[in-house]
Every structure is written in structure tokens, then in C-alpha cells.
N, C-alpha and C positions, 0 to 999 in steps of 0.2 A: 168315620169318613169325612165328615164335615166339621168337626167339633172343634182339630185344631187348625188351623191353618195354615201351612207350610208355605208363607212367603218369606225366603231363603235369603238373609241376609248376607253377601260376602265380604268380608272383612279382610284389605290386603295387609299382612304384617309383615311381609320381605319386602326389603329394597331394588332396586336394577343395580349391577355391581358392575354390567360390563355396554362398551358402546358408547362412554360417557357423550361422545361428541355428536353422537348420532340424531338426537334432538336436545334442541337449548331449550326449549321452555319446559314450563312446571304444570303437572298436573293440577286443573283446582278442583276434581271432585276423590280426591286419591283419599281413603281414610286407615287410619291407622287405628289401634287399640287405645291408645290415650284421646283420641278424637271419637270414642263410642263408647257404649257401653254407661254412656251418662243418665239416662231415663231410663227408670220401669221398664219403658214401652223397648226402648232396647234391650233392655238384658234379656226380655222374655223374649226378642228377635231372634237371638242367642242362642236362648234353651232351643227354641224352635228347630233351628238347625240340626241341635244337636238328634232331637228326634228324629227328621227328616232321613238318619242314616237308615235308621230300621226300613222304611220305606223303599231302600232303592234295590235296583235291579240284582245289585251284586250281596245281599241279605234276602230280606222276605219275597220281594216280588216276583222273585226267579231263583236266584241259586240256590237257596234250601230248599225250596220247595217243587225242584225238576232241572239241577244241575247239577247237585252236587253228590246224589244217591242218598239221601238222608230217608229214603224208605224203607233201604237195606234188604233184605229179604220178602219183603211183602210187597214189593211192586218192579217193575222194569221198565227201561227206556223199551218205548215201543215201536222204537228205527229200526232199521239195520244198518246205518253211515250215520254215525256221530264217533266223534273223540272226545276224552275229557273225563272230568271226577265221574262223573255218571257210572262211566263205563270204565272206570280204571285202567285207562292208558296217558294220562296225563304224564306230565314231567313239570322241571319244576320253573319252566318256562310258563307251563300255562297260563293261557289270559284269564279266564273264570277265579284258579287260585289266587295268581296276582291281584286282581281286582279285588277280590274280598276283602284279601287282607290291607288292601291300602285303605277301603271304604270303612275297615273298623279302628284304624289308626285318625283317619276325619275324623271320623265323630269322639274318636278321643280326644282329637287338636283339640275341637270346636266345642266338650267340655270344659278342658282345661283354658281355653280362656273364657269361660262364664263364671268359673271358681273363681279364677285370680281376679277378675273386676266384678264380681259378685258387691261388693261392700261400698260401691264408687255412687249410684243413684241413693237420693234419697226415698226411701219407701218404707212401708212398715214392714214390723218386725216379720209379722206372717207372711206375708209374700216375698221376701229374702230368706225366709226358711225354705218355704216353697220349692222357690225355684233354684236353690244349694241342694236342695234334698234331692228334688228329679234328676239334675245336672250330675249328684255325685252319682245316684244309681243308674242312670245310663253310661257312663263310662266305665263303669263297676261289670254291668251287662256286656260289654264292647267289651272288656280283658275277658271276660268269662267266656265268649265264643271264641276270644282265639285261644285261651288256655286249653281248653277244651278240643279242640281243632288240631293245633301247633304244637302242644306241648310247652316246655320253657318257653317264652318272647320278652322282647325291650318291654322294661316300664318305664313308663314316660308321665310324670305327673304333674310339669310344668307347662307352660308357653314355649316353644321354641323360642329363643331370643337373636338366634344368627343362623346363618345357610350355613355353616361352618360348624366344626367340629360336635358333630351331634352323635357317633356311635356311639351305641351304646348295646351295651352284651346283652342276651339272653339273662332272664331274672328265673331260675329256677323255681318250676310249677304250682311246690306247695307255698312260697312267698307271695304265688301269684293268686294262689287262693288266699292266701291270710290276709293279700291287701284287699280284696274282692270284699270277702265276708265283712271285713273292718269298712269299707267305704258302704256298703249297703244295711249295715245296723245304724250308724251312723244316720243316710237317707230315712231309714224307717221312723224315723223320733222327727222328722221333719215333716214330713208330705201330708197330703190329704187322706182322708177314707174315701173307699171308693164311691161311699153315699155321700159324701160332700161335693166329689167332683161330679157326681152324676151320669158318668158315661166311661168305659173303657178302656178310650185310646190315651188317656192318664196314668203317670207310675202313683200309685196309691200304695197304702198302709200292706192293704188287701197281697197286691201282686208283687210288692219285696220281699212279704211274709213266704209266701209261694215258690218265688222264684231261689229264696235260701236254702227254704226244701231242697231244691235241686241241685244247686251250688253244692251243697254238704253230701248229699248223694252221688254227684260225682266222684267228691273228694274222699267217700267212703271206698268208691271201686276202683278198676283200676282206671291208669294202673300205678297212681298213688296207693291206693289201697289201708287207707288209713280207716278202719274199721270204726273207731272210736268217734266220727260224725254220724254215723246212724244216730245216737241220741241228739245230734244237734237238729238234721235234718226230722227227725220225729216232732220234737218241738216245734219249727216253725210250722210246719203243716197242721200241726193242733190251735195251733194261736189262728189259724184263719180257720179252722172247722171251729173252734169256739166264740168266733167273734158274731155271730150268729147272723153274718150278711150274708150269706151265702146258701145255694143249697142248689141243686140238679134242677135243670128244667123239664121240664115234665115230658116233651118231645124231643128226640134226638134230634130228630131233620133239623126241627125246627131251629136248633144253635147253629146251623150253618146257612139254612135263609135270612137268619136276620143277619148273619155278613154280607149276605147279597144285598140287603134292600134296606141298608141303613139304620137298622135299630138293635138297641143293645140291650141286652137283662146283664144286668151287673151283677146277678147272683151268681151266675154260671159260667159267667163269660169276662174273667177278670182283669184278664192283659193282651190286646190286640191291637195289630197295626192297622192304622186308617188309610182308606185310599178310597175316592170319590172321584165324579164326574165323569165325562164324556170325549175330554178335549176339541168339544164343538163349539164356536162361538170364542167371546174374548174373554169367560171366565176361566179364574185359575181352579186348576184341575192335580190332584194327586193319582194320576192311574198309575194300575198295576197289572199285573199279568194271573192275579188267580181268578181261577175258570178258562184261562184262554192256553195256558201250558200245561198244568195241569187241571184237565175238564172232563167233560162229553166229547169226543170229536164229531161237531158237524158244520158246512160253510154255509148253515142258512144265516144270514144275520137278523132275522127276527128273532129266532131265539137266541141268538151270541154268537159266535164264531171262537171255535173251543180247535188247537190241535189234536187235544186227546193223546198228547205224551208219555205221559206215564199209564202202566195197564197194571192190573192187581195178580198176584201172582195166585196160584188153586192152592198151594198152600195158604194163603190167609182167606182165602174163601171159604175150606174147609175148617179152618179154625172155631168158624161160626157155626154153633149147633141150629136145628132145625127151631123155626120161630124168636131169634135173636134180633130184632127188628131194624138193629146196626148193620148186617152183612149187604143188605140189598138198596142201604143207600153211601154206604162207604165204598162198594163194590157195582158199578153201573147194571142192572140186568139187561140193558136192551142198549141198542145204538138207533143213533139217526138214518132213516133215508127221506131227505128231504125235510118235511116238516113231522114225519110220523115215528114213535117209536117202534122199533121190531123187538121182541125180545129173543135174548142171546140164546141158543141152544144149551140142555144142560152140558153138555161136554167140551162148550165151548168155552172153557174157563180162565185160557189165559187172552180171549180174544176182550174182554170187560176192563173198560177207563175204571179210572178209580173216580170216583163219583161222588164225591164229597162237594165240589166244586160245580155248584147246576149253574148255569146263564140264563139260564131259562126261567129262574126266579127273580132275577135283577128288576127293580121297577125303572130304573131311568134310563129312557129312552129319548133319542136313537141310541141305541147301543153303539158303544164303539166297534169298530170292525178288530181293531187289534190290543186294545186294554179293557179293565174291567176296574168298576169300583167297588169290587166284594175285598171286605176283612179279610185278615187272616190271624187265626191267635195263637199266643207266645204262653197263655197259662189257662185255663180252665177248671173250674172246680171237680171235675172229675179225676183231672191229675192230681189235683192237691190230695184225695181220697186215697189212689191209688197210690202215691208217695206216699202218705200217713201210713197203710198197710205194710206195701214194701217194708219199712223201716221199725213199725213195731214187729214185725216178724222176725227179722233181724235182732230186734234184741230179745225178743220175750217169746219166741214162736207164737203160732196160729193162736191169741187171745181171742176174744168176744170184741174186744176193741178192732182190732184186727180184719173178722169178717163182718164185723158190721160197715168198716169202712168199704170194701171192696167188692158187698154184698150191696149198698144203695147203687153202685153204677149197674152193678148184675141184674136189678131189679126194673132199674130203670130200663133198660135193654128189654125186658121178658123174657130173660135165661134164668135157669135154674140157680138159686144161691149154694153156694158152696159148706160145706161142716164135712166134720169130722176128718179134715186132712193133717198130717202129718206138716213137720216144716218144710222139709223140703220140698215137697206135694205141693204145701201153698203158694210156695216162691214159684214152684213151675206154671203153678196157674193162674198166679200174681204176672208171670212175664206174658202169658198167651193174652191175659185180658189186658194189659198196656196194651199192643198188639189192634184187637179186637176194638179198643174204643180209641186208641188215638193215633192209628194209622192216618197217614199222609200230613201227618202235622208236623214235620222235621225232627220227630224224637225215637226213630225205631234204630237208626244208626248207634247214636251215642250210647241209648239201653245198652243192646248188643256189645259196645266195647269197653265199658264201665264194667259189666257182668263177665267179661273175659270170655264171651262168645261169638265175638263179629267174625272172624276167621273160620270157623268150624261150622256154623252156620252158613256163612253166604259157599263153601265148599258143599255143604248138601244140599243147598237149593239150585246149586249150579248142577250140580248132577241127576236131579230130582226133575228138572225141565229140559235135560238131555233125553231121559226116557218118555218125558210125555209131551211134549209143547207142541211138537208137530209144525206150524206157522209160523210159530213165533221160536223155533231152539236155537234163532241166533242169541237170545237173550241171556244162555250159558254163556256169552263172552266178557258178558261183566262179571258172572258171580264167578268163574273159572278166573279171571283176570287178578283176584284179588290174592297180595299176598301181606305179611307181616309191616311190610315198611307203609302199608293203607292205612295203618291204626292214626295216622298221622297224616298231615297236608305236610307235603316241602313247604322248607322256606320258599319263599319266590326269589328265582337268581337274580331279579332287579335288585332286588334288597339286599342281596349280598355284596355285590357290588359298590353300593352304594353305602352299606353300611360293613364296615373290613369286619366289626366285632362277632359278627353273625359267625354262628356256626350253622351245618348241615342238620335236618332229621334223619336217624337212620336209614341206610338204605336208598336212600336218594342222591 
């Protein structure tokens, strides 16, 4: 939250082409690229930026994590008047999709000119490693969410150089994985360990390691479906269970108060995005929106002011065996009246916020009435576990390697550990515990369509809350809403436009 600081350097690199007469004089604070990027102190202005993308509204602080449906089955907009990815009636006008996708082509701009005048300051070796290494894998990560997303898209590996003649076609999927994988092995020989950087909100050794895992587990399903990454994604996920920085904290709650209250265990908590302050006063502040969209709903603002948008659907409630110590703080029991909690009737199951997200453990006060400075994280060592599993299963079925990985998160929970399953058995119980420990963290969607089950799925949970929702069965109009051409965002029509080389996603 505090650690880096996001004072947001903007750097104008177009010229004014039209109005020449419209004012005669000359800017004197007008900077261009060959006028920056001369100090240390700026390049790392730079990098800044480019983190700054993770940060915004149209990535973590909102649209993954309560606009875009990335909880898929496990949770619902808990409106009845919204339009949008949410609720799959979008088109390919929408502002949420549009927005995304221009906010991860910024932060690819704003890579690629820290690359190119990377070598311009003089500094040492180590901190021009550095900060090449962070700058390659966050633009590495920015292709990765739209490959992921979009399917094919433009690679773009330079500086723009003119407004003019920039189309440029769709770069097919698995290219766009090979550049992915190639720029983030690359970062990994460069950066810090996460006990060097000491906190977090840093690309480390740790969360490239991690985050390849996933990279290569996409590229394993579909619907590339290139089976022959299970061993690449096995590997990295063992290079950080071996590196011996890591390991499960001991309380579950406890990993998501300390996104609330500014402190970080960098064993458990390897890759997250920082967001801090109040916006009271003249200090600069990063807020964000977790806890306030997806929360607790209630307007006292002593303890936060949460709308409590997303609610948990009775299928992931029931997911959780009896004394799993995860269901009843991933899953809200009780709502606000006033200052007190009530707890939810048992049969009230789709009336329960998703509850990951408390305000009411924030320490810095006054709270804001409409942002929050709680974390939100991109990797955790329980994924890394349960990615190691997935993947040796995949190659070798249910080893001892295997459930011992997927057996420390089970444990840690207080659910029964798993033996004697079959493979297929395991992968089934391998997908319910993703599921079960890392709901509402933007990764239930992409499971489900890597695994070739988003469609078949969100079709039985939509029919499943037809028969029992009762209050809430407008919530069947997303999961009924969904059809084949969802496995993918549209392009966005400004882009097309804008760019002639563009083609359509299916369907759209």
C-alpha cells in the first residue's frame, strides 16, 4: 500500500498536427522522450507508471474483481438493473470492455518506453537489471490478460513513433504466448527475491516463478490446448515450493486483514496490488474500491461503507464441508444493521456478500466514505500448491507429490485431506478446492474456460438458482445469458475503427 509510490509521471510523445495557427507560441514545460528518462530517479518514474496500471479502476480495483464476472459460478451481481460483462449483455461497444483494453495497451506503451531508454541514465548494473526485469514482466503480464481475455491481439513491442500508420493485425495466441513466456524468463534472471525486496507489491524472482505456472497452464487448456506445458507449468511452480521462501500462513482470515491494514507476510502473499490512504488532506493517496464493491454491505461509515455487490452463490457454500474454517469468512454469515451483526438464516444462502473483503478491519481512519486501502492479490502461495498439483496430476496422476501439495491448503483449512483418489477423482477435487480457497480473486472464470467448462457450468448454476433463489432468481439472467461467443471479450468497436487491421471475435 505504501511501499511504492505512484507519482504518475506523464510523458507527452505526439505532436499537435492540426490548428497550426491557433496559438504562436511554444510550450516551455512540453517534454518529450529524449528530454527524460535521463536519471535513475526517472526511469524508475517510468517503471512506476507502468505499475500504476494494475492499480486502476478498469483492472484490479473494479473490473476483475466486480465487473467483469470473474467469479463465474460462485458468486452473482446482487442488482436486479445493471448491464455489462457482469451480466452478459454487453456488446462490443461497451465502456468497461473498451476501457480494459485501452488501460492494458498503456501500460504496454508505458513499458515499452522504459525498455527503449532503459540504457540512457547512468547507473549500476543492478538497478538497470532491475528495473528491465520488472518493466519486461509487467508488459509480459498486460499481453497475458489480454491473450487470455481476447484471444489473438496487436503486439506492439516498440514506442509508437507517429499518430499515423500504426495498424497493425491480430498476432495469433500461441505467438502471443511464446512472446509472454520468452519476456518473463528473461525478467526472472533480472529482478529481486522477494526477501530482498521485502514486501509484496514488487515483481520478484518468487511471483514470475508463479505467475509462469499460470501462463503455461493456460497454454496447457484451452483452448490452445497444448497439453505438453503441464511439464513447463509443473516446473515453475516447484522452483518457488523449492526455493524455501514460502510457505502457508497459518490463519486464513488473517491473509486478507493484512490487505486491509497494510502489512505483508511475503511467504504467503507473493504478488499483490498496493493501494493506500484516505484521500483526505494533501497527501497522495492510491485508493481503490476493494471492500467497497465487493464487501459486506452496510452505510455505517465507522466500519466502511461496503455496497455488497457481489453475493456467493449456495452452490459454493455448500462446496465447503462442515468445519472448513474458509466457507464462513469467504462467505459473509451475518449482514449489517447498523452497527451490529445479524446472522444470516441457514437457508438464506444466496442472501450472503462474499466476504473476503471486511472494512471493518481497515486501521486507517477516517475511512473513506467511497475508496479503500485494502490489497488485493494476483498470486499466493496456495495457488502456487494448487497449480503444482493440477499439473503433476496431469502428468503422472494422484503421486504423493501431488497430495501433499493440495493436502497443506486442506489442512490448513481443517478439512479432511484427500488419498486414495483416482485421477480423474483428483482433478475433480483439485477444481472444487481452487474453488473453495481462492474464490473472489478473479481466477474462477479463466479455470472454468482453460478446463472447457465455463458454458456447461454457468448453464447449471443458472438453472440451479431458477429452482431455489427465491429473492434473488433474477440472478439466472447472467448465468442463462451466457453463450459460446462469452469465452472471449469483443474486440472493442473503437478499435476497430481505429485500427482497419482488426478483426472480429466470434460471434460478435
Amino acid at each position: 500500500m505504501q511501499r511504492i509510490c505512484f507519482f504518475i509521471t506523464i510523458i507527452t510523445a505526439t505532436a499537435l498536427t492540426g490548428c497550426k495557427k491557433f496559438l504562436d507560441t511554444k510550450p516551455k514545460d512540453f517534454l518529450t522522450p529524449t528530454a527524460y528518462y535521463n536519471t535513475e530517479e526517472q526511469l524508475n518514474n517510468g517503471l512506476t507508471a507502468v505499475y500504476d496500471i494494475l492499480a486502476a479502476s478498469e483492472l484490479y480495483s473494479n473490473n476483475f474483481t466486480s465487473r467483469m464476472g470473474t467469479e463465474a459460478d460462485l458468486g452473482f451481481y446482487a442488482r436486479s438493473t445493471f448491464n455489462g460483462p457482469q451480466v452478459y449483455t454487453h456488446t462490443s461497444s461497451d465502456n468497461l470492455v473498451n476501457g480494459t483494453w485501452q488501460k492494458l495497451y498503456t501500460g504496454i506503451s508505458r513499458a515499452n518506453m522504459v525498455l527503449a531508454n532503459i540504457d540512457k541514465p547512468k547507473m549500476s548494473d543492478s538497478a538497470r537489471n532491475r528495473i528491465r526485469g520488472e518493466a519486461l514482466f509487467l508488459r509480459a503480464y498486460y499481453y497475458f490478460m489480454l491473450v487470455s481475455n481476447w484471444g489473438d491481439v496487436p503486439v506492439v513491442l516498440e514506442p509508437v513513433a507517429a499518430a499515423t500508420g500504426n495498424d497493425v493485425a491480430r498476432t495469433p495466441a500461441k505467438e502471443v504466448y511464446e512472446m509472454i513466456v520468452r519476456d518473463m524468463k528473461e525478467a526472472e534472471g533480472l529482478v529481486n527475491t522477494i526477501t530482498a525486496a521485502g514486501f509484496s507489491g514488487r515483481v520478484t524472482q518468487s511471483a514470475i516463478r508463479g505467475v509462469l505456472a499460470r501462463v503455461y497452464l493456460y497454454w496447457a487448456g484451452n483452448p490452445l490446448k497444448d497439453e505438453s506445458k503441464y511439464a513447463d507449468a509443473r516446473e515453475w511452480a516447484l522452483k518457488v515450493m523449492e526455493s524455501g521462501l514460502h510457505e502457508l500462513d497459518t490463519s486464513y482470515s488473517q491473509i486478507f486483514i493484512n490487505y486491509a491494514q497494510d502489512k505483508y507476510n511475503i511467504k504467503e502473499s507473493i504478488w499483490e496490488v498496493e493501494f493506500w490512504g484516505n484521500r483526505l488532506g494533501n497527501a497522495y493517496t492510491e485508493t481503490g474500491w476493494i471492500g467497497y464493491t465487493v464487501g459486506i454491505a452496510t452505510t455505517d461509515t465507522e466500519i466502511g461503507f461496503s455496497y455488497g455487490f457481489i453475493n456467493a452463490t449456495a452452490r459454493l457454500y455448500r462446496l465447503y464441508e462442515e468445519g472448513d474454517v474458509r466457507r464462513d469468512w469467504c462467505i459473509a454469515p451475518f449482514k449489517y444493521s447498523g452497527k451490529n451483526k445479524v446472522a444470516h438464516a441457514a437457508n438464506q444462502l444466496y442472501h450472503r456478500n462474499a466476504g473476503k473483503w471486511r472494512r471493518e478491519y481497515e486501521t486507517l481512519n477516517p475511512k473513506a466514505p467511497s475508496t479503500t486501502p485494502q490489497n488485493f492479490p494476483i498470486l499466493r502461495y496456495s495457488d502456487v500448491l494448487l497449480m503444482f498439483a493440477e499439473a503433476e496430476n496431469q502428468l503422472h496422476g494422484p503421486t504423493p507429490e501431488a497430495y501433499a501439495a493440495i493436502n497443506q491448503v486442506r489442512k490448513r483449512a481443517k478439512a479432511a485431506e484427500f488419498e486414495n483418489l483416482g485421477k480423474a477423482e483428483f482433478f475433480a477435487a483439485l477444481e472444487e478446492e481452487r474453488s473453495r480457497e481462492l474464490c473472489f480473486e478473479a481466477l474462477r472464470k479463466p479455470d472454468l474456460i482453460r478446463w472447457g467448462k465455463f458454458l456447461e457450468t454457468m448453464e447449471n448454476e443458472g438453472n440451479e438458482i431458477a429452482s431455489e433463489a427465491g429473492t434473488y432468481a433474477y440472478a439466472t439472467i447472467a448465468f442463462l445469458n451466457v453463450s459460446a461467443k462469452h469465452l472471449l471479450f469483443p474486440v472493442p468497436a473503437r478499435e476497430m475503427m481505429l485500427n482497419r487491421k482488426l478483426t472480429q471475435n466470434p460471434g460478435w
